[in-house]
Residue, then its C-alpha position, 0 to 999 in steps of 0.5 A: x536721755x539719749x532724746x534730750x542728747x540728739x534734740x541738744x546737738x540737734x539745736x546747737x547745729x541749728x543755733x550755729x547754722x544761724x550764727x555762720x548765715x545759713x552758707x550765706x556768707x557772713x559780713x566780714x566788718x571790713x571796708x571795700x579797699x581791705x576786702x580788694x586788696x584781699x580778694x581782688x588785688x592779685x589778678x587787679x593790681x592798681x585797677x588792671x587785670x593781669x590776664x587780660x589788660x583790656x578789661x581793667x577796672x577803671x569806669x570807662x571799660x567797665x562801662x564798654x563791657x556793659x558794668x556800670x552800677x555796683x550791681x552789676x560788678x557784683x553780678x560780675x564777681x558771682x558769674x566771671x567770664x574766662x579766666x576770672x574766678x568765681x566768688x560766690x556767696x560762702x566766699x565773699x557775702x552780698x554785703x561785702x561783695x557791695x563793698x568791695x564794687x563801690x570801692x572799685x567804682x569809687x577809685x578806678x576812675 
């Protein structure tokens, strides 16, 4: 009995693990703008940064700091400089991460 107990729990941890993405972080369903304001808002307001106002979201300086492709704000997000913190992949999933660089690279112009 207390075999059938341990292979129970032990299948119900597995089934949960895959439910929640292994850690992964899973797609929330919401829209890039949502995750934003969210996630991003406080310290980019309106596209701007509030600690360091030259290195604001719009196309232009994302460009003249090498970020040109949602990739690369992604990539970015994952790895920050100073100042910025970090959001990896149990705080914001791959999908949502995407979501979120298109709607800048779409509305930061």
């Amino acid at each position: 009995m207390k075999g059938l107990a341990s292979l129970s729990l032990a299948l119900l941890a597995a089934v949960c693990l895959a439910q929640a993405g292994c850690g992964r972080g899973v797609e929330s369903g919401k829209s890039g703008e949502e995750l934003f304001l969210t996630h991003c808002s406080g310290c980019h307001p309106d596209g701007g940064n509030v600690k360091y106002p030259r290195k604001s979201l719009d196309r232009m300086t994302l460009a003249a700091n090498g970020i040109t492709t949602p990739a690369g704000i992604v990539a970015k997000m994952r790895r920050p400089g100073p100042g910025m913190k970090t959001f990896d992949r149990q705080t914001i999933s791959d999908a949502d991460a995407r979501k979120v660089a298109e709607y800048i690279l779409a509305t930061f112009r």
